[in-house]
VOKOL-970661 format. One line per 8 residues: number of its first residue (from 1); for each residue x, y, z of N, C-alpha, C. Coordinates in pm, whole numbers. Example, Ala and Ser with C-alpha at 12.3 -4.5 7.8 and 13.67 -1.06 7.14 Angstrom:
2
1) 1319/-569/780/1230/-450/780/1320/-330/780  1285/-225/708/1367/-106/714/1290/3/787
***
This chain:
348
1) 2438/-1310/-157/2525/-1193/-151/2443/-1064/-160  2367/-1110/-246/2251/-952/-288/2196/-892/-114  2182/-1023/-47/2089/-995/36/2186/-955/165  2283/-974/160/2384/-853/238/2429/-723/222  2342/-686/92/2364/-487/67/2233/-482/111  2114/-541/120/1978/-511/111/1991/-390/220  2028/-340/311/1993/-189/391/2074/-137/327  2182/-116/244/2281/-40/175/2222/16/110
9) 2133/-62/-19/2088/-32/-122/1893/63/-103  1879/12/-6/1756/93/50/1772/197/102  1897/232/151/1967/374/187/2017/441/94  2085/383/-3/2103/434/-114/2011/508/-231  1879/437/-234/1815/450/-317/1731/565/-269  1772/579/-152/1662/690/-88/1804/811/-43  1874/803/-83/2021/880/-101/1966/892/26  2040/840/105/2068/874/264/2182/952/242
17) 2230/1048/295/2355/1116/336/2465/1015/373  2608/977/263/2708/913/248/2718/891/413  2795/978/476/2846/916/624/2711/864/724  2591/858/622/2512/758/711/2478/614/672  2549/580/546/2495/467/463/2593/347/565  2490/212/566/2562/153/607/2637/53/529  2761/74/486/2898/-16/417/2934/-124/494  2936/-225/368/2995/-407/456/3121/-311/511
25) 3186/-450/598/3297/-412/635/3415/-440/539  3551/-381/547/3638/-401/470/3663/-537/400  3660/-649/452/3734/-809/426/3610/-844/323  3453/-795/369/3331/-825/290/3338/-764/158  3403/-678/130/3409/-547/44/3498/-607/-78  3596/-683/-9/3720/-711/-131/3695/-822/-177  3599/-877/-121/3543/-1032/-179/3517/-974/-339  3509/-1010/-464/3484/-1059/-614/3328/-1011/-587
33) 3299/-1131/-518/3116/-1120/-547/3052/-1064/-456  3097/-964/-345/3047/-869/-324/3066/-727/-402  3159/-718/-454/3154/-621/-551/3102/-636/-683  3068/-755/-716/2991/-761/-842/2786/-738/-762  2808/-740/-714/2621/-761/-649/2648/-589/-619  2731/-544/-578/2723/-362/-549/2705/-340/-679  2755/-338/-738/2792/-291/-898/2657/-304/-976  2653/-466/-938/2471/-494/-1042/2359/-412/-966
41) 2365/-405/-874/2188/-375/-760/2250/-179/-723  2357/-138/-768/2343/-22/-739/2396/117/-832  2501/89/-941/2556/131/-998/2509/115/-1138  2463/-22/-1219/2487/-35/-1373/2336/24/-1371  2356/125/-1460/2182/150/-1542/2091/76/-1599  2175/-82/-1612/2074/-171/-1709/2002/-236/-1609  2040/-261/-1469/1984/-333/-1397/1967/-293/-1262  1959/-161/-1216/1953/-39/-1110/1851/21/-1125
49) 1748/56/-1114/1646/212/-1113/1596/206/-990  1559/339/-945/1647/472/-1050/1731/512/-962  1867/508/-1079/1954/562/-1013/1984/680/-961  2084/717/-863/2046/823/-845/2155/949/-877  2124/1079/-858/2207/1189/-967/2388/1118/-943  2413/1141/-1071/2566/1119/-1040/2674/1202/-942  2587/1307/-895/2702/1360/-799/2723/1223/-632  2570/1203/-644/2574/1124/-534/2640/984/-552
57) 2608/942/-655/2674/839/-698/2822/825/-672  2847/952/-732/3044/931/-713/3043/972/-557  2996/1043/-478/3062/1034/-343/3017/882/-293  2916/814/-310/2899/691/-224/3012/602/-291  3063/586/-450/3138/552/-469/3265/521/-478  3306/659/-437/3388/703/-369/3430/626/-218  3354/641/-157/3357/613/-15/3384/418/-38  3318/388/-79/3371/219/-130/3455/169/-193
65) 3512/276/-259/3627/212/-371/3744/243/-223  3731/387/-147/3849/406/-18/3857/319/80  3690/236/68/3727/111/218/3770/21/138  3731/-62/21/3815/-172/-46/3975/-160/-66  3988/-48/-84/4155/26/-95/4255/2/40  4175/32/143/4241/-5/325/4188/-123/337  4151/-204/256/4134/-346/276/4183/-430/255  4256/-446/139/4371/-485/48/4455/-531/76
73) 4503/-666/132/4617/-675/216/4721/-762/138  4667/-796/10/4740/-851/-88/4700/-796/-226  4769/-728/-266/4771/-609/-435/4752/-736/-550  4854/-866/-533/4873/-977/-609/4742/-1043/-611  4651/-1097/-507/4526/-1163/-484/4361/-1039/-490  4411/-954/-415/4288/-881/-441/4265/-755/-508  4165/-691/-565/4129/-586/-648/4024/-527/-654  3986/-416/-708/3871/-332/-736/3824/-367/-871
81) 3729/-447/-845/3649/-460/-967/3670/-377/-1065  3699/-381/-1213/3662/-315/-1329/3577/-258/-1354  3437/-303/-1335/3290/-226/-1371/3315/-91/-1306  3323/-175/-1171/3337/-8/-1018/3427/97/-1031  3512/41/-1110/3677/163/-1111/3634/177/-1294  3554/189/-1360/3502/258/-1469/3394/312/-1450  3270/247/-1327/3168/310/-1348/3230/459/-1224  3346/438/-1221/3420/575/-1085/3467/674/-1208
89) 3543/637/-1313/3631/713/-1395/3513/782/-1485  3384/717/-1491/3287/787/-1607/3179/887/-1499  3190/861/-1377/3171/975/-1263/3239/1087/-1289  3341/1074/-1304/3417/1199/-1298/3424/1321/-1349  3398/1220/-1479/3445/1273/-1604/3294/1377/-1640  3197/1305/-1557/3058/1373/-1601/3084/1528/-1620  2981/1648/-1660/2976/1721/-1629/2920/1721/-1481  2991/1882/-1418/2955/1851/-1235/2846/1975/-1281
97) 2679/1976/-1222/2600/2078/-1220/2667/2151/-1080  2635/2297/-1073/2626/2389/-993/2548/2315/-844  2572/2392/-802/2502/2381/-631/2334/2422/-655  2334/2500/-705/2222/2584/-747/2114/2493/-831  2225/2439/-907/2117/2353/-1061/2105/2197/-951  2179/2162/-857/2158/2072/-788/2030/2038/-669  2016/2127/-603/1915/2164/-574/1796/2200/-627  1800/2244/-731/1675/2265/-821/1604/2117/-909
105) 1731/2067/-895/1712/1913/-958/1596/1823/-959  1484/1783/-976/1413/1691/-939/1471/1501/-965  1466/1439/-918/1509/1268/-904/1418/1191/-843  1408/1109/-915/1318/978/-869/1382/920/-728  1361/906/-630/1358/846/-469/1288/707/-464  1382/631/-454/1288/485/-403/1271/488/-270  1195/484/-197/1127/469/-29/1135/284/-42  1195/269/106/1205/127/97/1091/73/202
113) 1040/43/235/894/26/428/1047/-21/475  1039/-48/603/1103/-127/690/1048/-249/735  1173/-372/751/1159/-464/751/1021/-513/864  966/-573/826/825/-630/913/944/-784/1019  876/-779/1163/884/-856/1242/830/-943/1289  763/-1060/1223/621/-1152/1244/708/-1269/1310  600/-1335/1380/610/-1511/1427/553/-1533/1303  481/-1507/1213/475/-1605/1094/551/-1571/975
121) 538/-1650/904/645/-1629/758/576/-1518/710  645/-1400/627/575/-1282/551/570/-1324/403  475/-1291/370/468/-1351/211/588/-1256/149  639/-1288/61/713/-1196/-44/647/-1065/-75  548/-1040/-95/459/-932/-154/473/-822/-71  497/-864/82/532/-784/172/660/-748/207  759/-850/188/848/-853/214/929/-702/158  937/-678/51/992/-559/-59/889/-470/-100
129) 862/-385/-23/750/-288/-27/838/-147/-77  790/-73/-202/875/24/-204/807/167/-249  848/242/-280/769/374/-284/823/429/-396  846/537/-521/891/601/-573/808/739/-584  857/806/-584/822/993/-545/912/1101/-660  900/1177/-725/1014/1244/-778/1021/1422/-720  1106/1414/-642/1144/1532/-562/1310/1555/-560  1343/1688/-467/1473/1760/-437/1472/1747/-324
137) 1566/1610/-277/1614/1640/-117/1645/1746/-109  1726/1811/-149/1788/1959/-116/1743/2060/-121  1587/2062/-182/1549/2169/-200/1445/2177/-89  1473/2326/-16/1364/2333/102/1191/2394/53  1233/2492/-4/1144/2593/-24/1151/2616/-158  1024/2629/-286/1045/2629/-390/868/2691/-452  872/2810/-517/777/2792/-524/618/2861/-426  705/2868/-340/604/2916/-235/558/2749/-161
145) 621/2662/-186/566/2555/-104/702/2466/-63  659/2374/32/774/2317/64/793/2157/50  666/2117/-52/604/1967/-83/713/1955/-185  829/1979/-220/913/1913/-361/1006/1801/-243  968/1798/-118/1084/1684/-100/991/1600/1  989/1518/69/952/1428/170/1029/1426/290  889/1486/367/978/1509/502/1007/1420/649  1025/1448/708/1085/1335/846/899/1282/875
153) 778/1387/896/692/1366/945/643/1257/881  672/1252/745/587/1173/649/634/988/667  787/1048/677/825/904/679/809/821/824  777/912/906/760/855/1021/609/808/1041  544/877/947/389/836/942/360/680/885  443/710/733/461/537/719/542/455/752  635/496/902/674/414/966/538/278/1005  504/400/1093/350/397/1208/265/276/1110
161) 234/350/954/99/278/914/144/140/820  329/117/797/328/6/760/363/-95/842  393/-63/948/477/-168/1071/361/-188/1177  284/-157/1183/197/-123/1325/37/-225/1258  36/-312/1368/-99/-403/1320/-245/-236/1338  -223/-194/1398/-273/-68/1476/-326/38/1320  -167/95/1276/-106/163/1176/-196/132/1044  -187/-43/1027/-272/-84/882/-400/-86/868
169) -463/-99/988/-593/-138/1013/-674/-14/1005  -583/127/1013/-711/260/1019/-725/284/885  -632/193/745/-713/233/639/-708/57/567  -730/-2/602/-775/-109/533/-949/-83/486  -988/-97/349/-1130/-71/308/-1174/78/313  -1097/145/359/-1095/241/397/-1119/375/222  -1190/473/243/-1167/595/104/-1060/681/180  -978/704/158/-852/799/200/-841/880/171
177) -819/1006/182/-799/1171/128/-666/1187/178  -589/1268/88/-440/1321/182/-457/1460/133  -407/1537/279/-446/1690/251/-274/1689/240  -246/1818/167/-68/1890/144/-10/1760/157  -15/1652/-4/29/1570/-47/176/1621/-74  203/1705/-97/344/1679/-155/419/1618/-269  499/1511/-236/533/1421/-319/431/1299/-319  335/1320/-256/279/1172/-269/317/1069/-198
185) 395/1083/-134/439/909/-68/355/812/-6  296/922/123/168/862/191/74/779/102  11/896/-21/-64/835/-68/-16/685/-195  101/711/-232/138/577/-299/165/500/-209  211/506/-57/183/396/-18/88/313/31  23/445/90/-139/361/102/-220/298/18  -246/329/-134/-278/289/-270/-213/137/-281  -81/125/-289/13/-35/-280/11/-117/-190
193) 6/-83/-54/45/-184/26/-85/-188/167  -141/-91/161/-195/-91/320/-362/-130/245  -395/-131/176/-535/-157/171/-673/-50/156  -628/18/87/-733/107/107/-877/85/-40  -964/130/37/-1044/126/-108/-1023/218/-240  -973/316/-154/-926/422/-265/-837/575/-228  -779/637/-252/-720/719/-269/-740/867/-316  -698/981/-271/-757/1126/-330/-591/1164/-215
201) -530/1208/-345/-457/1282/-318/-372/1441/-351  -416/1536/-312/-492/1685/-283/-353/1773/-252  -305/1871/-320/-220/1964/-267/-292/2084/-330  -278/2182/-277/-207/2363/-357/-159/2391/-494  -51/2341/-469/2/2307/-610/-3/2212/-726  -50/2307/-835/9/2265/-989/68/2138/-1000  175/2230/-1004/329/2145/-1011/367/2019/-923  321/2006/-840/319/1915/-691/224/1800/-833
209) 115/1862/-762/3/1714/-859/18/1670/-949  136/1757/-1093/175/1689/-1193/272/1611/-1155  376/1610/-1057/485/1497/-1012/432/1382/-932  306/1377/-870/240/1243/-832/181/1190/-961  138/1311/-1036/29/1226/-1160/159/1142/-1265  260/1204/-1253/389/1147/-1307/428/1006/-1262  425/990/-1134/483/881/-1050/377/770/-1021  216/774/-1050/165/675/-1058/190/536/-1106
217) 229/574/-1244/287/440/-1319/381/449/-1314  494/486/-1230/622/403/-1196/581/344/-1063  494/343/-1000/470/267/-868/384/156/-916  330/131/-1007/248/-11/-1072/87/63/-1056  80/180/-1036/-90/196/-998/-94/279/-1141  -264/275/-1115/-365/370/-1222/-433/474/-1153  -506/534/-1249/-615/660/-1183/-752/601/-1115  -696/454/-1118/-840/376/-1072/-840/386/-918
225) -686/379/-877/-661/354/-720/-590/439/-666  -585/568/-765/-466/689/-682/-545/805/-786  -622/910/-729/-670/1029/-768/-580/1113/-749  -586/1274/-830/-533/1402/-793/-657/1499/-791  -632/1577/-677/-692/1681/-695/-609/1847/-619  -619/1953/-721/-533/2071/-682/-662/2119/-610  -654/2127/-441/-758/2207/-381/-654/2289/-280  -701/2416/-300/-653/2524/-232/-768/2514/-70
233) -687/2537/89/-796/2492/149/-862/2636/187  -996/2612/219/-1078/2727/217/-1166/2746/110  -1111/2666/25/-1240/2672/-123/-1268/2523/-112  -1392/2513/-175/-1467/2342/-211/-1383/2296/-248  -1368/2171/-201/-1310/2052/-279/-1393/1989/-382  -1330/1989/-514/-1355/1972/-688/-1267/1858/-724  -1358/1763/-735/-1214/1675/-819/-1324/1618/-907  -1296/1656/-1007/-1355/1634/-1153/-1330/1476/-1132
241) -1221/1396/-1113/-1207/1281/-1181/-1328/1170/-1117  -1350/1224/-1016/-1429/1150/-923/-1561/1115/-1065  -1619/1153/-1020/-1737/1217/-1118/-1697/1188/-1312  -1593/1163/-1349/-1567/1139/-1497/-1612/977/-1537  -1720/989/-1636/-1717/842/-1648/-1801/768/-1584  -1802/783/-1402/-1890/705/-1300/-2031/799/-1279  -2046/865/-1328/-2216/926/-1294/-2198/967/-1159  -2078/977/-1083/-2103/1047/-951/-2133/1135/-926
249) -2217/1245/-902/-2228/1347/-784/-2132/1415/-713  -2073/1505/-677/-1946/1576/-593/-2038/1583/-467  -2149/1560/-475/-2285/1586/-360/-2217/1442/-271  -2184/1338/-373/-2152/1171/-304/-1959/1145/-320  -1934/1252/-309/-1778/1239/-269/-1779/1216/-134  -1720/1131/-66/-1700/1118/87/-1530/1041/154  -1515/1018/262/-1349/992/309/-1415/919/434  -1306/813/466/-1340/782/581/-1231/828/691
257) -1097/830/638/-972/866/689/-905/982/603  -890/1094/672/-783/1197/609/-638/1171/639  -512/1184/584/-423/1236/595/-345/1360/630  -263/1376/724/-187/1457/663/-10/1466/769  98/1538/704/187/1480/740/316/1672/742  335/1689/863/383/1846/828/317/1922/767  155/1950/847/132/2072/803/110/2179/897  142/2187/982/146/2304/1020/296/2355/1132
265) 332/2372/1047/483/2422/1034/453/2579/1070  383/2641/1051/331/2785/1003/182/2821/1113  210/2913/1220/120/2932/1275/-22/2998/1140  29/3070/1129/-94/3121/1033/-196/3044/957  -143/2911/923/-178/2836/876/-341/2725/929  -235/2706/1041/-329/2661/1163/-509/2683/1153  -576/2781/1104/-715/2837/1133/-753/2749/987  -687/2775/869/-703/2718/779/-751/2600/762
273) -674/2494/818/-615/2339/838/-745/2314/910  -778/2351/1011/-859/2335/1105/-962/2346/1074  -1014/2453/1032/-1192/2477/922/-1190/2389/816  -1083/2358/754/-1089/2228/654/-1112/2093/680  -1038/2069/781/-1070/1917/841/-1208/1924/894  -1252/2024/975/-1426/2022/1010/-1497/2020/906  -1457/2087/767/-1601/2099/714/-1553/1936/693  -1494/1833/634/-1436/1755/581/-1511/1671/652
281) -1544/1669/802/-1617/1572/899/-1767/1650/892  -1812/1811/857/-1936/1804/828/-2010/1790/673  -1910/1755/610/-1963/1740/460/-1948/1641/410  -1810/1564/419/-1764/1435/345/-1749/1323/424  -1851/1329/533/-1847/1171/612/-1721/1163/675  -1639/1226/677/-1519/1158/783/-1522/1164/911  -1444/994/889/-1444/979/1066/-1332/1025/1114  -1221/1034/1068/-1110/1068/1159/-952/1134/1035
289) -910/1190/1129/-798/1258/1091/-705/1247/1094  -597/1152/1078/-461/1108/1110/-380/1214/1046  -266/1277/1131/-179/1362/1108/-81/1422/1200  88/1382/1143/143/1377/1171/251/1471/1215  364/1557/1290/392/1637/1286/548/1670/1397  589/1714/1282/699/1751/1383/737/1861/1433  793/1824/1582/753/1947/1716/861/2033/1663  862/2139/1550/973/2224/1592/958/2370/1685
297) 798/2412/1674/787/2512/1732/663/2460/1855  703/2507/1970/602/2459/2079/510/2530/2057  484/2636/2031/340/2754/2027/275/2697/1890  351/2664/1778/272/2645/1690/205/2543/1731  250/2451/1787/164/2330/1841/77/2313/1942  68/2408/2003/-15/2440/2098/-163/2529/2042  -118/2627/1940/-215/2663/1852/-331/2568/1768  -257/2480/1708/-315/2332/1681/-394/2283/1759
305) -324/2271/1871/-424/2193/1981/-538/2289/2012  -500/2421/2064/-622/2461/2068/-745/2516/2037  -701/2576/1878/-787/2540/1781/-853/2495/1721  -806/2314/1740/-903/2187/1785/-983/2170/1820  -994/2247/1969/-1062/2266/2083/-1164/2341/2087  -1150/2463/2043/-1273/2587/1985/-1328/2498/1884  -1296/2408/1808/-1343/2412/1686/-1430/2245/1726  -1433/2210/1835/-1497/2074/1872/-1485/1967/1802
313) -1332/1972/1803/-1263/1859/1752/-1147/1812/1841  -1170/1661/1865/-1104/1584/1954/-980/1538/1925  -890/1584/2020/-744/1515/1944/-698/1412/2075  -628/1303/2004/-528/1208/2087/-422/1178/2017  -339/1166/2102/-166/1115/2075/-182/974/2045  -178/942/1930/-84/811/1917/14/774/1957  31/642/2057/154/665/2105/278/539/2006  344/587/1951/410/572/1797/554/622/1819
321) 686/552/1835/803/619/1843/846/588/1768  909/630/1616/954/589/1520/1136/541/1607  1204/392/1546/1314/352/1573/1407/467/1571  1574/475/1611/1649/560/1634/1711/522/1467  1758/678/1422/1800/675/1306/1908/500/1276  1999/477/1398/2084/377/1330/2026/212/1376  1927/194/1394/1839/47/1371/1718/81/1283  1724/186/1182/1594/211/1098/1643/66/982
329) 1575/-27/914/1558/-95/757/1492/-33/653  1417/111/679/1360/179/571/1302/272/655  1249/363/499/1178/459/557/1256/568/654  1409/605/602/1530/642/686/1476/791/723  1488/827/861/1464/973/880/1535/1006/1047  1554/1137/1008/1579/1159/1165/1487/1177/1284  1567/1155/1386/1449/1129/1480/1504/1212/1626  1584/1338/1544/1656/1399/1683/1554/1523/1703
337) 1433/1576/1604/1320/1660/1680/1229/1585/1702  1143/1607/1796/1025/1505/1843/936/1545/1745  905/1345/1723/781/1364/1605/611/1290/1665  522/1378/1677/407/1302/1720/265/1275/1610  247/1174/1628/107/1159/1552/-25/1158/1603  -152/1218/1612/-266/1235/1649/-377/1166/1517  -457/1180/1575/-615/1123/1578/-737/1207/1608  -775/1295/1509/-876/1357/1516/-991/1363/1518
345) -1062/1333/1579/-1186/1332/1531/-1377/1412/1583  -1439/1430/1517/-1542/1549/1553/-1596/1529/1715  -1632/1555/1766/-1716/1542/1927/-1842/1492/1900  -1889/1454/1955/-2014/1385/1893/-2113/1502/1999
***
């Protein structure tokens, strides 16, 4: 039964927007033990994390208690679970935050991968691959930055690098850097599931790097396999931790693969991004640049490209179409602006 909410509850957990979640159908709904498996895997706090804010809670709840209700074709034989029609009445009753305090909110996000498609059996280990991040869907801009939520680019990146034999293979063994980390996702997922030797994951912000340094140990990792470092770009990259303990050198910091996922949203930005990733290939050994991006402005992207170009750095299209929003199993995002991923790397 569990394993008939399994896209419900991966949409859920990643609060997909209610009129996109996908709900059994009515007759599935009024069954006993499908509403006890909703109730256990999505609603009770003792056996749910993390749940998510109660406003969302009561509208998805909402929306299930109204299809079990038009389902009902006998009042005498069938019913709404007890747990569900208390864990609805102690919704209610909550205090409701502001629009304002809602958005400002930070919440733990479970990221689910999407389901893998093999001729061979997938071990379990793969099977339930998940992510946790603590950000504000709702919040766009905060701060002067726009890393408090996880965006379409990102999730479409670990579409690419968990589904794609292609995708896993550019960081298996691999030292990884992620530039304008954000929430971290990229880099917790690369740290868990894709293989990397190690991890450095790098924003602007403070505040940003204390909510990954937060979310390490709710994803099962340490500081052994997931670094922070606050580097502003245009100044040296400093990451003390490197160097704590191991007798390293910042002289013997190096990457083999960079990250990055929506950054240049912002023409201005562009000259920045660009002198960073070069020195990055003339200082820290990297071979290549994976980064991802979505087309909202054509000039900004064209700036990119040709900035590249002055700067004798080689770009190619990955050719990578993330699924249409309604056959996604994880990793839910829209896919109505075009999203492309490139491959950077120096000219020899």
């Amino acid at each position: 039964m569990e394993g008939s909410i399994a896209l419900l509850r991966a949409q859920y957990f990643e609060q997909v927007d209610p009129p996109n979640l996908s709900l059994p159908d009515g007759p599935a709904l009024v069954s006993p033990a499908m509403q006890t498996a909703i109730y256990k895997n999505m609603f009770n706090e003792n056996t749910a994390w993390p749940l998510p804010p109660a406003p969302y809670q009561a509208r998805v709840l909402k929306a299930i208690i109204a299809r079990i209700e038009e389902s009902i074709s006998d009042p005498d034989e069938d019913e709404i679970l007890d747990a569900l029609l208390e864990k609805w009445s102690s919704l209610l009753s909550a205090p409701k935050p502001s629009a304002v305090e809602q958005a400002q909110e930070l919440t733990y996000i479970k990221y689910t991968a999407p389901t893998l498609h093999a001729a061979k059996p997938i071990p379990d280990s793969r099977k339930h691959r998940t992510v946790i991040t603590s950000e504000s869907r709702s919040l766009i801009l905060a701060s002067g930055t726009t890393g408090f939520r996880t965006w379409e680019a990102a999730l479409h990146l670990g579409t690419f690098l968990s589904t794609t034999s292609h995708g896993e293979s550019l960081l298996a063994n691999k030292r990884v850097l992620e530039l304008g980390a954000g929430t971290g996702f990229l880099s917790f997922l690369t740290a868990k599931y894709l293989g990397a030797e190690s991890v450095l994951a790098t924003d602007r912000d403070p505040a940003l790097i204390e909510q990954i340094d937060a979310c390490i140990g709710k994803n099962g990792l340490d500081k052994s396999m997931v670094r922070t470092g606050i580097w502003e770009w245009g100044s040296p990259l400093q990451v003390p931790s490197f160097s704590e303990g191991e007798g390293a050198a910042e002289s013997e910091v190096g990457f083999d693969v960079a990250l990055g996922a929506d950054l240049i949203y912002d023409v201005d930005l562009v000259p920045l991004l660009v002198s960073t990733v070069k020195d990055l290939f003339n200082n820290y050994s990297l071979k290549e640049f994976i980064i991802s991006a979505t087309v909202r402005n054509g000039d900004t992207f064209r700036t990119f490209l040709e900035t590249c170009e002055r700067n004798r750095l080689a770009v190619e299209q990955i050719p990578f179409t993330s699924p249409p929003r309604e056959t996604q199993t994880g990793f839910f995002h829209s896919t109505s602006i075009p999203i492309r991923t490139y491959r950077v790397q120096a000219m020899s």
